[in-house]
N, C-alpha and C positions, 0 to 999 in steps of 0.2 A: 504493500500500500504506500508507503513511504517514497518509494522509485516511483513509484507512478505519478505521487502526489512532483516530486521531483522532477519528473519530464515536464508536467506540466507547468515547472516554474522554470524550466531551461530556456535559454537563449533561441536553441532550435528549433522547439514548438513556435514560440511564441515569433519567429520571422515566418514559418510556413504557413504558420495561422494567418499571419498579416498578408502573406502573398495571396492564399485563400479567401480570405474575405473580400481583398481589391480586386481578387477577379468576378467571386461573386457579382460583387455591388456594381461594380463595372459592364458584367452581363444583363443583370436586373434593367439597370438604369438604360444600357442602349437596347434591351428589349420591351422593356414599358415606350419609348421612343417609338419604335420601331411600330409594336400592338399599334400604340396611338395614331400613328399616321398609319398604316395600313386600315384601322377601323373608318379614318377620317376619309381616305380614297376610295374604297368600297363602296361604303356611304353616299359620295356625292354622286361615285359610277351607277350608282342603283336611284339614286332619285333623277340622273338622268335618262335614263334607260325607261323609267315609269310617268317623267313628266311627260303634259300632253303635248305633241308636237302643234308647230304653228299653224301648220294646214287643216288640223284637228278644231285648231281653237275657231279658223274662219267657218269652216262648212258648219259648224255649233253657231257662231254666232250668226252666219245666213239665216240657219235655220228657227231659231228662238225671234229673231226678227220678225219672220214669216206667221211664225206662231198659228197655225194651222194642224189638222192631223196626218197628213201626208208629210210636212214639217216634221213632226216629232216621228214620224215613223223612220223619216231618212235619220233623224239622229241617233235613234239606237243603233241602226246599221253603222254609221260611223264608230257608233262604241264599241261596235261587235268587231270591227275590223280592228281598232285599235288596242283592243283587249287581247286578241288573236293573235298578235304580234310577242306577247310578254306573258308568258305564264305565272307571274309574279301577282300580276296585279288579280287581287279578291273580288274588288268591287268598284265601277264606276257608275257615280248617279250625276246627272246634270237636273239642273235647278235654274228654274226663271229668275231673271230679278224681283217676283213675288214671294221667293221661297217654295215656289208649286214646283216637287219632281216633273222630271219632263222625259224624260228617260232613264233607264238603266241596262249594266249590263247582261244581270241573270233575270233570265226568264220567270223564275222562281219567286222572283221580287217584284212582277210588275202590278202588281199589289199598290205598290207605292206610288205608280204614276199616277197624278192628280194630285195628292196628298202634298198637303204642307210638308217640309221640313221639319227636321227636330233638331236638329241639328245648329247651335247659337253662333259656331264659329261660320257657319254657309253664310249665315245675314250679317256678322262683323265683315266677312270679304265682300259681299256684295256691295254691302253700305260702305266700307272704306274702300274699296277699289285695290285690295292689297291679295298679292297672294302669302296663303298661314299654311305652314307643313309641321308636322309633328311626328315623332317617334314614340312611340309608347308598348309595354308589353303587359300583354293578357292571359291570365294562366291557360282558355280553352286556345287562343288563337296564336299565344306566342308575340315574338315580337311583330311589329305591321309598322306601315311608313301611310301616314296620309297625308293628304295634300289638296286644298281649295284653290282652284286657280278662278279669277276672275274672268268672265267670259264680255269682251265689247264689241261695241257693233260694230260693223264693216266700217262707219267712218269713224271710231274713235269718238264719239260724241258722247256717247253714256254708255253702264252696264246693261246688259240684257241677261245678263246672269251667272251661273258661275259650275264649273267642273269638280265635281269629288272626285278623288280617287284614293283606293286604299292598298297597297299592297302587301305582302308578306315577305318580312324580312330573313325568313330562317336559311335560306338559302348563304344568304352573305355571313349571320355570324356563326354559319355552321364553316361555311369557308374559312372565316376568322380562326375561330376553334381549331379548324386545322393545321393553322399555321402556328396555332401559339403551343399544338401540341408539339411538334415537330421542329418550335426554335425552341422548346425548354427540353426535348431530347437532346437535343445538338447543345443548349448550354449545359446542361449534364453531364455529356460525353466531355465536354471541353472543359468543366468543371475538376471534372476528375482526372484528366489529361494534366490541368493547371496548375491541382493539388499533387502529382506526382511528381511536376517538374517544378513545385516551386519548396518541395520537399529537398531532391536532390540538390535545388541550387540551396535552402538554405545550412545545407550539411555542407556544403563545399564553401560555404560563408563562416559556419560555426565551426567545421573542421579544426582550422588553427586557431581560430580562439581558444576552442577546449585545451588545445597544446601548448598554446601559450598560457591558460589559467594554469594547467599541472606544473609547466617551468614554473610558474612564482611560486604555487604551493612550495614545489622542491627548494626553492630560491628562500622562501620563509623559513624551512627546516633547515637549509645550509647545507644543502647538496646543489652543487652550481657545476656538475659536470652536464650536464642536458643539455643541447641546445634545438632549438625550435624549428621548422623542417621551414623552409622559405617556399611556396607553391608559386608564387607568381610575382613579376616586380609591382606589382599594386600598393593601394594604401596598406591592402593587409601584410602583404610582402615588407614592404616595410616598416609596420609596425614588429613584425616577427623577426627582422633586422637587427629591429633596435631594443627589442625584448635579449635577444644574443650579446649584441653588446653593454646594455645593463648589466645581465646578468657577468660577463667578462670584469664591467667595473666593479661593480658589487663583490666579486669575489675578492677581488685585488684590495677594495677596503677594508674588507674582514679581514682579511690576511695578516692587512696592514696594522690594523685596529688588533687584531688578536696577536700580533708580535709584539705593539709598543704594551698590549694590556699584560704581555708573560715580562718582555723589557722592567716593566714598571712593578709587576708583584718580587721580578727578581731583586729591582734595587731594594723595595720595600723588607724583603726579606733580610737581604743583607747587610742594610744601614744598621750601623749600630745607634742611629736615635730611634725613638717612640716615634710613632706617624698615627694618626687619629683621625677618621675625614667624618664629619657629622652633615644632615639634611637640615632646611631652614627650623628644623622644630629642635633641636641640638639629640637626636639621635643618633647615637654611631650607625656608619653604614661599613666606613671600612677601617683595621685597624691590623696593624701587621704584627708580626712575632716577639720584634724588642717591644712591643708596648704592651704587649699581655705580659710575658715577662715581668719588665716594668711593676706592672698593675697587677699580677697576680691572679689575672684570668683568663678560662678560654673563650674561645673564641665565640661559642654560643650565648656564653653569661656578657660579652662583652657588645655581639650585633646589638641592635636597637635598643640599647639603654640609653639613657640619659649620661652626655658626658660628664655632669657635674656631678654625678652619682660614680661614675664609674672613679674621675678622677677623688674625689672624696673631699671635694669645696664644695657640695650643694651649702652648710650651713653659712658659708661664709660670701660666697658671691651664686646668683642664678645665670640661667644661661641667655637670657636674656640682657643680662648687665653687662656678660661677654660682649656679646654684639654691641652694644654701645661703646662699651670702652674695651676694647683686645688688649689687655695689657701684660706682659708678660709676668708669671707668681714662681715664687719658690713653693714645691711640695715636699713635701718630708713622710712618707711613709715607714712602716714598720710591719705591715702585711707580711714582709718575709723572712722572717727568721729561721733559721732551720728548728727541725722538730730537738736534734741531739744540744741545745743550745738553753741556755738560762734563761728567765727572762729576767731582763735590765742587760744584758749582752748588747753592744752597739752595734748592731746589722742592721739600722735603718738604710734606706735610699733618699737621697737628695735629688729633687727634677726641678731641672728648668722647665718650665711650658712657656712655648712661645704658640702664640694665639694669632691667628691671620684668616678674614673673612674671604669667602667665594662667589664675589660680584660676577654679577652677566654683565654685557655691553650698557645694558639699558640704566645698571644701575641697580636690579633686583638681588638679593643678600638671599642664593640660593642654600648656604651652607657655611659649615666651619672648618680651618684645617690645626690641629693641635700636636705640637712636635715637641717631644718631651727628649729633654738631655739629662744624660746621667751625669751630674758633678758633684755625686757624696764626692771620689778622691779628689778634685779638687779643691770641695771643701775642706777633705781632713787635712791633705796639704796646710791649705791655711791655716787650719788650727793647730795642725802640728809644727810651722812657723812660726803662728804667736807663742806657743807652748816652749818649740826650742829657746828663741829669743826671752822668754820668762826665765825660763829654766838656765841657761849661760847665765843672765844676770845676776839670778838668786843664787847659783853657785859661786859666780865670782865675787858676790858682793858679799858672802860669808867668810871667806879668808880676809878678803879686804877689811872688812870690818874689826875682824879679829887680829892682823896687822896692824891698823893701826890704834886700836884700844893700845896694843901691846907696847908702841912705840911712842905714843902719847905719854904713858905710864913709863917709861923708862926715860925721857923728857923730862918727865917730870919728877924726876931723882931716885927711879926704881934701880936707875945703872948703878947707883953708888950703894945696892945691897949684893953684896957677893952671894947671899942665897938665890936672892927671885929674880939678878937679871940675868945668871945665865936659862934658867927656866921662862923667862919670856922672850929669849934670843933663840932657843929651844923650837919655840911655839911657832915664833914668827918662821924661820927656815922651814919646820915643817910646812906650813899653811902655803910658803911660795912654792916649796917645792909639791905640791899638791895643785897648785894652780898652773905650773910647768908642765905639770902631767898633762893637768884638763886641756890646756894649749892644744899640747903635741897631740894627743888624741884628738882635739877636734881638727887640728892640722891635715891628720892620719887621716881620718872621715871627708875630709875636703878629698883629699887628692886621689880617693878613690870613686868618692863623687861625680870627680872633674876626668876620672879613667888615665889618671898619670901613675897611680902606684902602680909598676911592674910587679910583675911575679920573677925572682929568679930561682925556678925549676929546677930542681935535683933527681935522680932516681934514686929512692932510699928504702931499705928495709924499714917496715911501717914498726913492724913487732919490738926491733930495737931501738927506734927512733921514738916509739911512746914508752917502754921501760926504760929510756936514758929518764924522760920528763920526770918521771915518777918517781925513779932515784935521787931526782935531786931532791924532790917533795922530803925525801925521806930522811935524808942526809942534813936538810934543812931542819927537820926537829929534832934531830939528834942534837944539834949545834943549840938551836931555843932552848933545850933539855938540859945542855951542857952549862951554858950561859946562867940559866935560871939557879944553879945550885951557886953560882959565884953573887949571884946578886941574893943580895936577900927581898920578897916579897914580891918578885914578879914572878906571875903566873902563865901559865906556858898550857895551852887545849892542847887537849891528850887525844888522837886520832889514827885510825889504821887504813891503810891504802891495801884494797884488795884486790891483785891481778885476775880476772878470766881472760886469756887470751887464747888465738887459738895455735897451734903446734905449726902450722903450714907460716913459715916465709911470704909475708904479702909486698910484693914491690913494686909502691907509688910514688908518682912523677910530685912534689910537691915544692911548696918554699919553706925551707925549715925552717928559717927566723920567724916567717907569719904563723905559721902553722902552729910552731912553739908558745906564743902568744896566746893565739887560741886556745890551748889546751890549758896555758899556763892561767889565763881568767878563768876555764872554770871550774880546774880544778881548787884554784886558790876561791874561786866563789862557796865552792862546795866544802870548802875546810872553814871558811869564814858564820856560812849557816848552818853546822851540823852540831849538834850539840858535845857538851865534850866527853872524848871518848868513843864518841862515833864511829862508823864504818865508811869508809867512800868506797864504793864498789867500782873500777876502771872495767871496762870489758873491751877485747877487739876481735870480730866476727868477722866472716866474708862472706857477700853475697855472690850471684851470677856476675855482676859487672864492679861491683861495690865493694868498698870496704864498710864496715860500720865501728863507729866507736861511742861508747855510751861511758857516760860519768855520773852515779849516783851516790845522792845524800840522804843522811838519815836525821833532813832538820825541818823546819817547823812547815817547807811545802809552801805554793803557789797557788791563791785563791785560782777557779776557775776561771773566774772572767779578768783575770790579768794575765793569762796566759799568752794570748796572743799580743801581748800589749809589752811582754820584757824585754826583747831584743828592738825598741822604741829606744831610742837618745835620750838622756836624763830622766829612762825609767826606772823605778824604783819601788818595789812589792811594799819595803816596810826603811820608809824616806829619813827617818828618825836614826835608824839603827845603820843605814849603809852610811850614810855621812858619817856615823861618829866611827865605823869599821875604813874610813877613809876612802869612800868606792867614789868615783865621778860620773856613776850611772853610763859610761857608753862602752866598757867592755863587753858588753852583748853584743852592742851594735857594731861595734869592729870588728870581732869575732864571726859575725853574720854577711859582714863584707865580706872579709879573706875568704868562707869555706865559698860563698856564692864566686869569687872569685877562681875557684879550685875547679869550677864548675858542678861543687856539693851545694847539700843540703843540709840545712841545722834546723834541730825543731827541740821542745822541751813536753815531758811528760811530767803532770803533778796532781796530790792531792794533798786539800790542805792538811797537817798534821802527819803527813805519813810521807816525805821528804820531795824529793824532785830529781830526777834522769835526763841528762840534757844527751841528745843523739846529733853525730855528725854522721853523714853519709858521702864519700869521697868515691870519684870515680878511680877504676885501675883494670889493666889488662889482666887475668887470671896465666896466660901465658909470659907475661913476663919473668925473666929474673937477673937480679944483678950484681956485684963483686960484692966485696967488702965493703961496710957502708961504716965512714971515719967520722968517728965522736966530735960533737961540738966542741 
């Protein structure tokens, strides 16, 4: 039902149909023509055929003159003759100009001669002198044609009376009839003839249309290999040309349109900023991977929301306020912490958003575009400049301070006590030469900074180059031990150095002096916080590519969340006690150059109360080996 309903709404019915109907109406129209003047010539052929001839009307009008019975005898014979001629004609009566019959042609009728008329149109021709014809039909007789002609005298001076005649018309529209049977055959034949061939022409009209409708179909779904069959150079021809080449451009801007739209998701993907594209209502439409990242959503939670939602300023500005003022904000989030993380741990994100609206030509604010930058490191940069710059200050202005109390006071006649001035000349050498440290290490930290400190590179047995370190450690409390019994009242931390190393020869390319360094802060770190008596456990492992070295203490440990925060410049877990233990806070941070320098890695494990493990991990070939390796 459907198809059917569907043909009937096609293009191809509906032109056949039209061709059909215009021949129809076209046959109609010049057969109703055609009826009408053939009726109208018939017609006049047959009222001529039935009028009374001229000679007719004289020898009548002789004879109504004469007005005698020999008169009206010769008139019937006139009728007789004249009737004999046309088998058409039913009835002729002649009439005096009294209205008295005077003759007729059926014998049957002669009844009526003498008799007035009944007749009111006989006495209207008489009395006006006009001839009246009329056509009228009768159910017994059919149709009939009559006709009063006025009969005058021989000199035209007045009527003398006047001629009926009536004939039967069935002859002519039985003629008619036959012709109108026989053109509506023949427009039948030619109807159906019209409608065959205005069938085929309209299938050869809608042929390529249909083919050019399924090109666009296909052209709509994005299949543009078709092309449309060109039948003739006509308008349709060339529209079926230009359907080909549409379809040619059409393909070439998808193409083009779907390279720069992959072009554009690539950059999107790969920028490292947020990109956020909102519609005039501030709904995201598009938003790429660093900005879910960023924001901590996918991509479903992040389509059509609300940007001032998603970015987490709804209560502070709307999206509305955007569009008046775009003005670039700092966001600060903390959505992303990790799950193994504390909370108060500092893994927030700092974004720039910068805000720019999406004008059409006209002027219309079809949208938003929102580009977020990541600058927490920037920021911590900064803060960790004002922090160093704090931090150098407060360090140096603590010796300073304490130099000059020292030196004020011996100014002021402390030099002339042989007890207390050499004890604040004592102070004061300490305090410089503590600030000559903090120098040179911040020296040391510049110039690897700036990539001036070289490495000068040895091949060394690792196993005897870290139990030389450690010998000295050792050697070194032997001698505090030794010292302490000559002095009276100084006390001396009592501590053990525990070797695990492993039996295999490990031989890495390094710089012993830096290297030495390194071991020698943490070791001396780990003797400084271990309480006394303590264990330092040394260990040296080997990995697939790796050396590893681990240094552990048995002191008071590393909150969690400063963990990541020790090998920081002027950091310090417990700020109180490394000052007064003389530290300058940046042996972590030099120690973390050199290994990264080694192209290792330093890390620390701790809990508080339960001590801290500082891990270096240094690269070495497992195949190498090398001589004798000579003592510092």
């Amino acid at each position: 039902m459907k198809r059917r309903l569907a043909f009937l709404h096609s293009i191809n019915f509906k032109i056949g149909l039209s061709f059909i109907l215009i021949l129809i109406f076209t046959i109609e129209i010049i057969g109703a023509y055609f009826v009408r003047q053939l009726e109208q010539q018939n017609i006049a052929q047959f009222e001529d055929s039935v009028s009374v001839k001229v000679y007719v009307l004289n020898q009548i009008s002789e004879n109504l003159t004469d007005n005698d019975s020999h008169t009206r005898a010769n008139i019937n014979n006139t009728i007789q003759d004249f009737s004999r001629n046309n088998s058409d004609i039913t009835d002729i009566q002649v009439i005096d100009r009294n209205g008295i019959v005077v003759g007729t042609k059926d014998a049957d009728k002669a009844s009526l001669i003498g008799r007035k008329t009944l007749k009111d149109q006989v006495r209207r021709s008489i009395n006006n002198n006009k001839k009246i014809t009329q056509i009228y039909y009768d159910k017994s007789l059919g149709s009939s044609y009559e006709s009063i002609t006025p009969v005058s005298s021989p000199d035209n001076s007045n009527v003398v009376g006047a001629i009926y005649v009536r004939a039967s018309m069935e002859s002519v529209y039985t003629g008619i009839n036959n012709i109108i049977v026989i053109f509506l055959t023949a427009s039948l034949v030619a109807g159906l003839l019209g409608a065959i061939i205005a069938i085929f022409i309209s299938r050869a009209i809608t042929r390529p249309i249909g083919e050019m409708k399924q090109q666009a179909v296909r052209m709509a779904e994005g299949d543009y290999s078709g092309q449309v069959r060109v039948y003739s150079p006509d308008e349709l021809g060339q529209l079926a040309m230009a359907v080909n080449d549409l379809s040619v451009r059409v393909e070439e801007a998808t193409e083009n349109s779907e390279s720069e739209r992959r072009r554009l998701d690539s950059v999107l993907t790969q920028m490292s900023d947020g990109v956020i594209a909102t519609n005039r209502l501030g709904n995201i439409t598009v938003i790429n991977e660093m900005a879910r990242e960023f924001l901590n959503k996918t991509e479903d939670e992040a389509n059509g929301a609300q940007l001032v939602d998603v970015l987490g300023i709804a209560d502070n500005v709307s999206f509305d306020e955007l569009l008046e003022s775009p003005e670039p904000m700092i966001i600060e989030t903390t959505d992303f912490m990790d799950d193994d993380l504390e909370e108060g741990d500092d893994n927030s994100l700092i974004l720039n958003a910068d805000f720019s609206l999406i004008q059409r030509n006209s002027g219309f604010i079809s949208g938003m575009v929102c580009v977020l930058h990541d600058v927490t490191e920037q920021q911590k940069i900064d803060a960790e400049r004002r922090q160093f710059v704090s931090n150098v200050s407060h360090e140096l202005r603590t010796p300073l301070t304490s130099i000059s109390s020292y030196i004020d006071a011996l100014n002021n006649g402390a030099w002339k006590d042989q007890k207390l001035a050499p004890q604040f000349l004592n102070v004061t050498a300490e305090e410089t030469d503590r600030m000559i440290r903090m120098i040179q290490d911040l020296l040391n930290l510049s110039r690897m900074d700036q990539g001036r400190s070289k490495l000068e590179k040895e091949l060394v047995n690792f196993n005897e180059f870290f139990a030389y370190i450690l010998d000295r450690f050792d050697m070194m409390l032997k001698k505090e031990k030794a010292d302490a019994k000559d002095t009276d009242g100084k006390v001396v931390k009592n501590y053990r150095i525990k070797r695990i190393f492993t039996q295999k020869d490990l031989w890495v390319e390094i710089d012993t002096d830096k290297m030495t360094q390194v071991i020698d802060n943490i070791v001396n770190n780990a003797i400084k916080y271990s309480p006394d008596g303590g264990v330092i456990t040394c260990r040296l492992l080997e990995t697939n590519k790796h050396i590893i070295i681990s240094i552990s203490d048995e002191g008071l440990g590393i909150p969690r969340k400063d963990i990541k925060k020790v090998f920081d410049r002027f950091y310090r877990v417990d700020k109180a006690r490394s000052r007064k233990q003389g530290g300058t806070g940046l042996g972590l941070s030099i120690s973390k150059e050199i290994v990264e320098q080694h192209k290792g890695r330093i890390w620390v494990n701790s809990a508080e109360g339960r001590g801290s493990t500082f891990y270096i991990s240094l690269p070495f070939d497992p195949n190498e080996t090398g001589g004798e390796w000579d003592e510092i």
